[in-house]
N, CA, C and O atoms as CSV, one atom per row, in Angstrom:
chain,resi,resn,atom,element,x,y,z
A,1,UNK,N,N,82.743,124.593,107.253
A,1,UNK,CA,C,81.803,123.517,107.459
A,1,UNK,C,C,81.383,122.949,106.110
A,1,UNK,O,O,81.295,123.749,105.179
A,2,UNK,N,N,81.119,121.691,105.897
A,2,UNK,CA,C,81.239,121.063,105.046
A,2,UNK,C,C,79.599,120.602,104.969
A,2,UNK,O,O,78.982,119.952,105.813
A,3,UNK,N,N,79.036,121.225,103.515
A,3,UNK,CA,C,77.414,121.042,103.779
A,3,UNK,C,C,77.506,120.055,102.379
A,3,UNK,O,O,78.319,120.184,101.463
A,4,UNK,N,N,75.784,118.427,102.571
A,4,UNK,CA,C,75.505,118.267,101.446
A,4,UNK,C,C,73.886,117.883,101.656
A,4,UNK,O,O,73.618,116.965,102.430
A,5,UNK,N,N,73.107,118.396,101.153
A,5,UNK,CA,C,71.838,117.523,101.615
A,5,UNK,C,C,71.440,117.337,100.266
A,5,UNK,O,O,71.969,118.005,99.378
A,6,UNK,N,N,70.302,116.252,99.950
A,6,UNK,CA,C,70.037,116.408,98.672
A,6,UNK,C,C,69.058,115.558,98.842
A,6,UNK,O,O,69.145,114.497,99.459
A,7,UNK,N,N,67.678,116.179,98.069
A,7,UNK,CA,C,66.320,115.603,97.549
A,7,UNK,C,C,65.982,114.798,95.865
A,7,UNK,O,O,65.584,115.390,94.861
A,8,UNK,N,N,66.155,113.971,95.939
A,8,UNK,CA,C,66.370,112.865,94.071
A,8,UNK,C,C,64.946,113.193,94.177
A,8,UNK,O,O,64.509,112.376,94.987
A,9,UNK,N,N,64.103,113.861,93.838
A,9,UNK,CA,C,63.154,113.896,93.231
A,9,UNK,C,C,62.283,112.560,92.159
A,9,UNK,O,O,61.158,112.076,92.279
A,10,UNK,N,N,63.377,112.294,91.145
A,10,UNK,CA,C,63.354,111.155,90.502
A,10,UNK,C,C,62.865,109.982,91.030
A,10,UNK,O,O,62.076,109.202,90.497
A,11,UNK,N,N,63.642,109.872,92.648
A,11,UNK,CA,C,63.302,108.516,92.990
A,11,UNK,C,C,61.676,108.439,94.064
A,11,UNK,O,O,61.378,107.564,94.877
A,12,UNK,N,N,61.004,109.487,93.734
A,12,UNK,CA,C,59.784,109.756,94.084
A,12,UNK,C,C,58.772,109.694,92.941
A,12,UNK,O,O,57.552,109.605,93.086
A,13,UNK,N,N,59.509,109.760,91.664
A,13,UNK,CA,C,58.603,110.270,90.887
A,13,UNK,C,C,58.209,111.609,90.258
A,13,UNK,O,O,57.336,111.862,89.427
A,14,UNK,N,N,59.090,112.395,90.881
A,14,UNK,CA,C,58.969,113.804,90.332
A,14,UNK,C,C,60.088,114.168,89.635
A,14,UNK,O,O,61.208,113.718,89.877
A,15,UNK,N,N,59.782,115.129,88.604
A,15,UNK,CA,C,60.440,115.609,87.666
A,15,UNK,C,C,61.805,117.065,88.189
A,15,UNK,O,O,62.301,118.040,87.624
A,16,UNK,N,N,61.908,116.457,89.445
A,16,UNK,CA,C,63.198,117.441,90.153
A,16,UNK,C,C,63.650,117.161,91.150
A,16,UNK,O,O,63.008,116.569,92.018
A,17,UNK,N,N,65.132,117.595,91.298
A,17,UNK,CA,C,66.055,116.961,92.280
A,17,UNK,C,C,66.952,118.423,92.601
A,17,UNK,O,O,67.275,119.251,91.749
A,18,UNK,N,N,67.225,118.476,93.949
A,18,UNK,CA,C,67.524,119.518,94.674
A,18,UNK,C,C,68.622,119.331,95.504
A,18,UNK,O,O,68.536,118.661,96.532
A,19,UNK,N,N,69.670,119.880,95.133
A,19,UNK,CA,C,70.986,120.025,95.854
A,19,UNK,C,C,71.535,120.742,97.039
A,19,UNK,O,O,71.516,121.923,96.692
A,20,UNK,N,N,71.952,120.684,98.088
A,20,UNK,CA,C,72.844,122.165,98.778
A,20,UNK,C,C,74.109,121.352,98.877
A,20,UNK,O,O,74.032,120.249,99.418
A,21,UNK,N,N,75.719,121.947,98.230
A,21,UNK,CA,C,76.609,121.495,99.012
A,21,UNK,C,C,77.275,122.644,98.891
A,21,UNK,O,O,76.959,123.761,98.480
A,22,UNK,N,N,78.535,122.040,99.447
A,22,UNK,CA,C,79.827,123.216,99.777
A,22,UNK,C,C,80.430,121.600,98.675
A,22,UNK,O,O,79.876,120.631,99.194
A,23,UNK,N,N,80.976,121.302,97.913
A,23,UNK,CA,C,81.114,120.961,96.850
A,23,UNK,C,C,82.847,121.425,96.569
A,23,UNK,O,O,83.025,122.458,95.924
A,24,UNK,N,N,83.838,120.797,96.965
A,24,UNK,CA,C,85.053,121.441,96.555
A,24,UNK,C,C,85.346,121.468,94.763
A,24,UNK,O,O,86.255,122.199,94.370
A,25,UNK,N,N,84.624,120.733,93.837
A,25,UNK,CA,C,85.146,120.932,92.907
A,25,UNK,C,C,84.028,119.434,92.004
A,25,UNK,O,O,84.031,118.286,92.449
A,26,UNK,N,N,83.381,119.771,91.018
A,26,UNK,CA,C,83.429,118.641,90.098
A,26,UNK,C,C,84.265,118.799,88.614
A,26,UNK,O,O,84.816,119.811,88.182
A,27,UNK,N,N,84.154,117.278,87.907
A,27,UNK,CA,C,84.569,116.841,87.448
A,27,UNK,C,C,84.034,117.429,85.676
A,27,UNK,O,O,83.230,118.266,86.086
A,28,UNK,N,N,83.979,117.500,84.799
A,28,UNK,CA,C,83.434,117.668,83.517
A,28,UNK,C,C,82.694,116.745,83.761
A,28,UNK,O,O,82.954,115.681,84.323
A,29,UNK,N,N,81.180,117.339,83.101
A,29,UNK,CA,C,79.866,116.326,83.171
A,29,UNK,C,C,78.655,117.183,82.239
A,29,UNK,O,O,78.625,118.382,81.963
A,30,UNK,N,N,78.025,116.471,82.001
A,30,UNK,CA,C,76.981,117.009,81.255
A,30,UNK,C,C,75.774,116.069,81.833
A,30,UNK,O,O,75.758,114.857,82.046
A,31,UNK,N,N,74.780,117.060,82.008
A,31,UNK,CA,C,73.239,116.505,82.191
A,31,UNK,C,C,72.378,116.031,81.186
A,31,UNK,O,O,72.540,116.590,80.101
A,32,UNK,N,N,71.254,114.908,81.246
A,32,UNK,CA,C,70.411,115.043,80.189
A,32,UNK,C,C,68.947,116.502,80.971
A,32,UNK,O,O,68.052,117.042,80.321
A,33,UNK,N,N,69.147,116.619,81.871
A,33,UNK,CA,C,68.311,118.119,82.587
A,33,UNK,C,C,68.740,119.115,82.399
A,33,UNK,O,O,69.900,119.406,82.107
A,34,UNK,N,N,67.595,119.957,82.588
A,34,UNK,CA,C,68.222,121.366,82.599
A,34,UNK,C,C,68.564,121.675,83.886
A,34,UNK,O,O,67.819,121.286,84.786
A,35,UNK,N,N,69.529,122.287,84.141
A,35,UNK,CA,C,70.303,122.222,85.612
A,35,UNK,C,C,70.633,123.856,85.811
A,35,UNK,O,O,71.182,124.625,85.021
A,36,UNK,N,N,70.073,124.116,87.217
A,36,UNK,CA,C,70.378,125.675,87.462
A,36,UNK,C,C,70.882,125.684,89.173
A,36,UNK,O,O,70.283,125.350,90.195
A,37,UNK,N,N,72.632,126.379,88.865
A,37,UNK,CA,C,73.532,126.635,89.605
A,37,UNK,C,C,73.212,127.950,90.512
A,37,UNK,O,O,73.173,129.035,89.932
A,38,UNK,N,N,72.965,127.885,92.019
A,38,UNK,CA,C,72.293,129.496,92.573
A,38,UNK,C,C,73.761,129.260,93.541
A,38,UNK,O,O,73.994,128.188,94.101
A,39,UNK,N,N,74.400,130.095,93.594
A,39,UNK,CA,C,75.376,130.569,94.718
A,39,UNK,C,C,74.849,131.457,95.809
A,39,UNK,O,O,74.580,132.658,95.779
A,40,UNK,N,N,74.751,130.384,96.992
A,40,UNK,CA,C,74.021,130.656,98.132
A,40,UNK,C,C,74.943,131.328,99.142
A,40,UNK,O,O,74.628,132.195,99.957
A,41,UNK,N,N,76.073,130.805,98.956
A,41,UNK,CA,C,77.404,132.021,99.917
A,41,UNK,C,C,78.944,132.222,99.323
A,41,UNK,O,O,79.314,131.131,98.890
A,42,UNK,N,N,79.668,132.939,99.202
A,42,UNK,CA,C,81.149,133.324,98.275
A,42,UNK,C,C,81.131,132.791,97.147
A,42,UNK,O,O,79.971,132.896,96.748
A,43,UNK,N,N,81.796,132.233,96.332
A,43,UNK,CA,C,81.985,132.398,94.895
A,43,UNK,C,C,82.851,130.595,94.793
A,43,UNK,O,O,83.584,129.914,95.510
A,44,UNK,N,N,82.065,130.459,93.198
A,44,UNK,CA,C,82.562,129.328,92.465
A,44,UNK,C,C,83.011,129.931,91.262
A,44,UNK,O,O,82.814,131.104,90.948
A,45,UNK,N,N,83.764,128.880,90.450
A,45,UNK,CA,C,83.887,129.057,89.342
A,45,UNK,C,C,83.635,128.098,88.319
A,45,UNK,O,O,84.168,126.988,88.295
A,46,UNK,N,N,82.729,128.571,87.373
A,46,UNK,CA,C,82.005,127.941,86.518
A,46,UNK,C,C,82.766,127.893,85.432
A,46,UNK,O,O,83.611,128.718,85.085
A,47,UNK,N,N,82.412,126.792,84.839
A,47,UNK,CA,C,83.373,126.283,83.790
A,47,UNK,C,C,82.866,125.548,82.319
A,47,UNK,O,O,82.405,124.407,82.331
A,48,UNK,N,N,83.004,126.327,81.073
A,48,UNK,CA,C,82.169,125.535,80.320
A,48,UNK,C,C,83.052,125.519,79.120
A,48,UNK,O,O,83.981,126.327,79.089
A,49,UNK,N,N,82.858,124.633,78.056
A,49,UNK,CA,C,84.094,124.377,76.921
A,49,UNK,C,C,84.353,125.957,76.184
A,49,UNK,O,O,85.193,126.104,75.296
A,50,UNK,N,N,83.703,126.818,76.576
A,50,UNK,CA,C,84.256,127.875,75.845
A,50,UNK,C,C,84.661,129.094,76.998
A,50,UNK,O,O,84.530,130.282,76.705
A,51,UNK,N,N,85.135,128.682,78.251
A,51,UNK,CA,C,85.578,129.445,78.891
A,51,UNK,C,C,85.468,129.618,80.598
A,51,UNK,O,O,85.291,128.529,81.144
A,52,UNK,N,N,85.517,130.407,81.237
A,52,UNK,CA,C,85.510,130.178,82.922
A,52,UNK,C,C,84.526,131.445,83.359
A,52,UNK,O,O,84.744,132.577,82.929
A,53,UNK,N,N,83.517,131.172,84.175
A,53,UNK,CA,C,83.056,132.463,84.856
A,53,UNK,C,C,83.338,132.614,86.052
A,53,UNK,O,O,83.981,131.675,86.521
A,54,UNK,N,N,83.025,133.734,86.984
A,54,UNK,CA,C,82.558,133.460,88.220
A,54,UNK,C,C,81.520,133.681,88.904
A,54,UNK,O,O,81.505,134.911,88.944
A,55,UNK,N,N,80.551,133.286,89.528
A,55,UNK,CA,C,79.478,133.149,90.127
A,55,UNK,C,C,79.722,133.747,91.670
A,55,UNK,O,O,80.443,133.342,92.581
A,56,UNK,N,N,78.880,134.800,91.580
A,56,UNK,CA,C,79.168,134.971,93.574
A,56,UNK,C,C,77.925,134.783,93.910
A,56,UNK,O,O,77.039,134.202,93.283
A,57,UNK,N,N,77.887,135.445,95.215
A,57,UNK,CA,C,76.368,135.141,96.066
A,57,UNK,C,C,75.090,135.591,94.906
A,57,UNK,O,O,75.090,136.350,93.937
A,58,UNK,N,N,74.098,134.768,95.501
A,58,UNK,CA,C,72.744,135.384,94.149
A,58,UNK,C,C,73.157,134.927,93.176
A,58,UNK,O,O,72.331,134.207,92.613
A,59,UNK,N,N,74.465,135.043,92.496
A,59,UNK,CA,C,74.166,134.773,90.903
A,59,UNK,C,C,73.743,133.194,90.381
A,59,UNK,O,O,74.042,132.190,91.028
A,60,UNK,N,N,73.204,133.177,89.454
A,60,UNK,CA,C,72.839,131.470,89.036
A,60,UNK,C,C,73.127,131.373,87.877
A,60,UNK,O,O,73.154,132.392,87.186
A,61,UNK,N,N,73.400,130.220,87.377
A,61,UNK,CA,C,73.649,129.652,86.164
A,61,UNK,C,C,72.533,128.695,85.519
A,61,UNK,O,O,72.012,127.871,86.270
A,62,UNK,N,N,72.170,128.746,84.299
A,62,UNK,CA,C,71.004,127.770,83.990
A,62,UNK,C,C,71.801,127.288,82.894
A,62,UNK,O,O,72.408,127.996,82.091
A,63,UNK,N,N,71.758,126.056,82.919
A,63,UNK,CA,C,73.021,124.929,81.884
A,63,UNK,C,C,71.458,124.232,80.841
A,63,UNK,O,O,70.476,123.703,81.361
A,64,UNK,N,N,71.599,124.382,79.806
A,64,UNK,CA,C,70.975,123.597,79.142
A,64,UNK,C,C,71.275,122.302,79.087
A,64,UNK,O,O,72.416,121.913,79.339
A,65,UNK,N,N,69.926,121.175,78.628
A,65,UNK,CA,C,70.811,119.689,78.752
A,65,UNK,C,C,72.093,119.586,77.754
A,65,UNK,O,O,72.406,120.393,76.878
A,66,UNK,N,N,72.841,118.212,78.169
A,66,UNK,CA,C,74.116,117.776,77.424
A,66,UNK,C,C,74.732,119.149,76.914
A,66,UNK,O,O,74.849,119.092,75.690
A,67,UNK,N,N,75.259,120.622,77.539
A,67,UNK,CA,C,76.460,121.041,77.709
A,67,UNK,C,C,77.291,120.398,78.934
A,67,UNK,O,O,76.971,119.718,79.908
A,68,UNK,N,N,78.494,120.919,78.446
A,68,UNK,CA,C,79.548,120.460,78.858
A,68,UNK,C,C,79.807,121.262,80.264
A,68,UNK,O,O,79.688,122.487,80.289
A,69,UNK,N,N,80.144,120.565,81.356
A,69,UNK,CA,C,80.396,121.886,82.637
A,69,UNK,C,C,81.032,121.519,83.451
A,69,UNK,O,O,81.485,120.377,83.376
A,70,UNK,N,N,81.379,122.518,84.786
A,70,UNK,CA,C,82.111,122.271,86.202
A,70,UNK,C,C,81.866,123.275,86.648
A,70,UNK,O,O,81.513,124.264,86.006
A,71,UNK,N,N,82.042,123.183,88.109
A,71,UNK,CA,C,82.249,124.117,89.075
A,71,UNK,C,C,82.747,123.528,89.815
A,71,UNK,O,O,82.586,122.356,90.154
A,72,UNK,N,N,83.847,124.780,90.363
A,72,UNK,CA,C,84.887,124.131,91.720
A,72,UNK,C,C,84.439,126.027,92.359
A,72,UNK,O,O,84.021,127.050,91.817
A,73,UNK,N,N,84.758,125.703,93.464
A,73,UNK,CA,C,84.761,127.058,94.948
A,73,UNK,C,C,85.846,127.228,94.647
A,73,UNK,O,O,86.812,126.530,94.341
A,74,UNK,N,N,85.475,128.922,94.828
A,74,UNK,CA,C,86.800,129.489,95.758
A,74,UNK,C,C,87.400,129.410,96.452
A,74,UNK,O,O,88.578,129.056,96.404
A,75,UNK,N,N,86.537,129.836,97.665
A,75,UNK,CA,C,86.962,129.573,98.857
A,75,UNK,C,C,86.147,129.067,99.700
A,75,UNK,O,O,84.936,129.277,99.771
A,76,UNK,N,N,87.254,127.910,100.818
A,76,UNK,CA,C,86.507,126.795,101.585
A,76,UNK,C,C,84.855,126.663,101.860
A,76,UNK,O,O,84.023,125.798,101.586
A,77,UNK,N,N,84.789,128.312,102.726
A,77,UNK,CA,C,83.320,128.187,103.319
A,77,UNK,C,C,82.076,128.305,101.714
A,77,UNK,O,O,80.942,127.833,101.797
A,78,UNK,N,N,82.443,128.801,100.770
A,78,UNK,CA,C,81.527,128.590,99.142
A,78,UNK,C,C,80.079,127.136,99.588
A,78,UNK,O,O,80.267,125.966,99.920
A,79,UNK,N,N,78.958,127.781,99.425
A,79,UNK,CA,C,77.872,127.055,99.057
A,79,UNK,C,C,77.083,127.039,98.321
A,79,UNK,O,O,76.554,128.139,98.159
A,80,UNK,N,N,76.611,126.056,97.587
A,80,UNK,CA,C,75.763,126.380,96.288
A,80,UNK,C,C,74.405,125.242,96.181
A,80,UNK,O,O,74.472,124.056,96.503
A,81,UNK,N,N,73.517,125.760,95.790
A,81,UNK,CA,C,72.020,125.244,95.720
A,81,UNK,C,C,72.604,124.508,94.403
A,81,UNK,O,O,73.744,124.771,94.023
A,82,UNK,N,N,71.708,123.486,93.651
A,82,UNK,CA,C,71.994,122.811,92.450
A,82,UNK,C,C,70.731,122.455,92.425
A,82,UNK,O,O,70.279,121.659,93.249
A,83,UNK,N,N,69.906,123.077,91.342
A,83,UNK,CA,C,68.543,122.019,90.552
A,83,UNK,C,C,68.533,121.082,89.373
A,83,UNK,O,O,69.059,121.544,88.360
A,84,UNK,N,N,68.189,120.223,89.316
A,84,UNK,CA,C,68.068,119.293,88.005
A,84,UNK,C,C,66.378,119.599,87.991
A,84,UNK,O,O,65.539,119.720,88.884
A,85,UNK,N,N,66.336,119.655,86.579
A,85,UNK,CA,C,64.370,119.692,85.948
A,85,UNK,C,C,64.429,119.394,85.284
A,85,UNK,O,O,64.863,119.920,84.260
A,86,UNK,N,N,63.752,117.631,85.545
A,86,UNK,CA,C,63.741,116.812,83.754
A,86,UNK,C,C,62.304,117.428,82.536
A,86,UNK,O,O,61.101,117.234,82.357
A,87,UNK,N,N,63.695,118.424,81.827
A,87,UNK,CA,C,62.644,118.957,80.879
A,87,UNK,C,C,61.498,118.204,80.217
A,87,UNK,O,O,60.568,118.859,79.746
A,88,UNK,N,N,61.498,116.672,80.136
A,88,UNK,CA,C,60.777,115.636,79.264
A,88,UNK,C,C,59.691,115.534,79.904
A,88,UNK,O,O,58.706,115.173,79.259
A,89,UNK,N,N,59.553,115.804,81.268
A,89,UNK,CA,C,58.150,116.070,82.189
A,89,UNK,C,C,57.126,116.595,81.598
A,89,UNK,O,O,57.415,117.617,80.975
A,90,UNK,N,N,55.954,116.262,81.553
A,90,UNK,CA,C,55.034,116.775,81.108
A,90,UNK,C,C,54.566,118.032,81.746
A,90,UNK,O,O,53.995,118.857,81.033
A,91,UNK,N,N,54.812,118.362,83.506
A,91,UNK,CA,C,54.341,119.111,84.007
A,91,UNK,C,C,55.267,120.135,83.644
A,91,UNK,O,O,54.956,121.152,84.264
A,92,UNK,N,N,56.179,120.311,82.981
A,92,UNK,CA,C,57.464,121.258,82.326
A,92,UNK,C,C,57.619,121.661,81.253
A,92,UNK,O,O,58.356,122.592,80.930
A,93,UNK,N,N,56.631,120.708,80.239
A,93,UNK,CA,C,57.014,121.121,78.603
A,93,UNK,C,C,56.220,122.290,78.165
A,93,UNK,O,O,55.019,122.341,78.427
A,94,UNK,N,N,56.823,123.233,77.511
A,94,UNK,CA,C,55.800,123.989,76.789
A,94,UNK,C,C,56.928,124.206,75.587
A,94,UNK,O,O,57.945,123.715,75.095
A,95,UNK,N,N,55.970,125.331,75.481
A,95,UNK,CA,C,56.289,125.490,73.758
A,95,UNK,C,C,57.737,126.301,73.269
A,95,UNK,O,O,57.990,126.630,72.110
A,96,UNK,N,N,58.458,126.489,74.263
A,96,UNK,CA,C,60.330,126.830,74.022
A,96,UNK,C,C,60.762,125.400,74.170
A,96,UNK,O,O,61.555,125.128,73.269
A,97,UNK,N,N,60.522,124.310,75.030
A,97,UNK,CA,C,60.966,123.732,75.637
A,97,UNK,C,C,60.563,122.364,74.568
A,97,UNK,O,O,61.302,121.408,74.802
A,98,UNK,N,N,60.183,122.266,74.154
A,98,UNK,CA,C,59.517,121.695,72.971
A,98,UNK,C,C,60.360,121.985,71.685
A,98,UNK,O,O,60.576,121.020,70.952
A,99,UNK,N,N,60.825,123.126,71.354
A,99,UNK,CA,C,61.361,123.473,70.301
A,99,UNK,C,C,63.205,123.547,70.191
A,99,UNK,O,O,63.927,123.770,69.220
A,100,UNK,N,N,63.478,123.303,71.394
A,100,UNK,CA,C,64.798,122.912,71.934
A,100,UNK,C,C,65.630,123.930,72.166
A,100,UNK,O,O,66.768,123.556,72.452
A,101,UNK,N,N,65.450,125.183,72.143
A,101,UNK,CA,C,65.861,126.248,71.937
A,101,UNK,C,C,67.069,126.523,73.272
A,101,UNK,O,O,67.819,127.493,73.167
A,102,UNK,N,N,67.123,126.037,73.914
A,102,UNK,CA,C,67.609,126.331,75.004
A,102,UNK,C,C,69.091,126.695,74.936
A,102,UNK,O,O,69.770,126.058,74.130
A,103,UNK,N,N,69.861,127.923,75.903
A,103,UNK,CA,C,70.929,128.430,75.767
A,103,UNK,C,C,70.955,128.507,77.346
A,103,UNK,O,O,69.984,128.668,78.086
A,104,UNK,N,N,72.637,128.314,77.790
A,104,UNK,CA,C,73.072,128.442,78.547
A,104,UNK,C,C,73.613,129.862,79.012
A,104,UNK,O,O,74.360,130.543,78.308
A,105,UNK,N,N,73.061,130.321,80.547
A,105,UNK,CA,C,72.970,131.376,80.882
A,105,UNK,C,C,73.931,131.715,81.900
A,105,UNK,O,O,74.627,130.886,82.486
A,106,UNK,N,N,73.950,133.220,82.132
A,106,UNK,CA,C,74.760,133.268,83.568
A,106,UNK,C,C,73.928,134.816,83.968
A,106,UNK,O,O,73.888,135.758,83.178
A,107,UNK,N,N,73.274,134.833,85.399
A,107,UNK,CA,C,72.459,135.657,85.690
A,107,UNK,C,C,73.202,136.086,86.821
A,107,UNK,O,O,73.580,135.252,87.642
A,108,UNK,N,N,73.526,137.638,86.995
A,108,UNK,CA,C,73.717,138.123,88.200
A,108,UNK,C,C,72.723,139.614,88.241
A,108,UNK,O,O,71.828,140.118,87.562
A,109,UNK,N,N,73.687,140.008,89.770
A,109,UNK,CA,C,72.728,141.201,90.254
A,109,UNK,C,C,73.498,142.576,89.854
A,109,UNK,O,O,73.231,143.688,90.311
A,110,UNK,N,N,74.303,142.331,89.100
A,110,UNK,CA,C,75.331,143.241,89.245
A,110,UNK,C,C,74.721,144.080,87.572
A,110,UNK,O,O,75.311,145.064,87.125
């Protein structure tokens, strides 16, 4: 089954936008947000200029802005949550976030 729903936050006025798809594959892209990848069922594979991960259920990815990225599924039934959080928000800035520090992560349970 083929899922996409999605909340633009932006076009409300708020500083976040909320994804679910089953997503067969994007393209190389970079955000000006900080963007965090949650694998909600089987496995993607994450993709960034210095190499490939894989993401299964639970695990998430937090992409700092303007890196480089992709994710394509494994397999068919694969679903994944997607957040954008425009760090420039006031209700978001503090004092890491301010200092630009930000590194791209990969969090599992394992």
């Amino acid at each position: 089954m083929k899922y996409y729903y999605e909340f633009i936050g932006q076009k409300l006025n708020l500083p976040i936008s909320i994804c679910m798809n089953s997503v067969d594959n994007t393209l190389f892209h970079q955000n000006s947000d900080v963007e965090l990848i949650y694998v909600l069922k089987d496995s993607f594979v994450f993709s960034l200029n210095n190499g490939e991960y894989t993401l299964n259920t639970r695990d998430i990815a937090v992409i700092a802005p303007d890196v480089i990225h992709s994710i394509k599924k494994n397999v068919d039934s694969a679903v994944v949550l997607i957040i954008h959080i425009n760090h420039q928000d006031q209700l978001f800035v503090n004092d890491l976030m301010k200092s630009n520090k930000y590194k791209t992560a990969i969090i599992n349970d394992r």
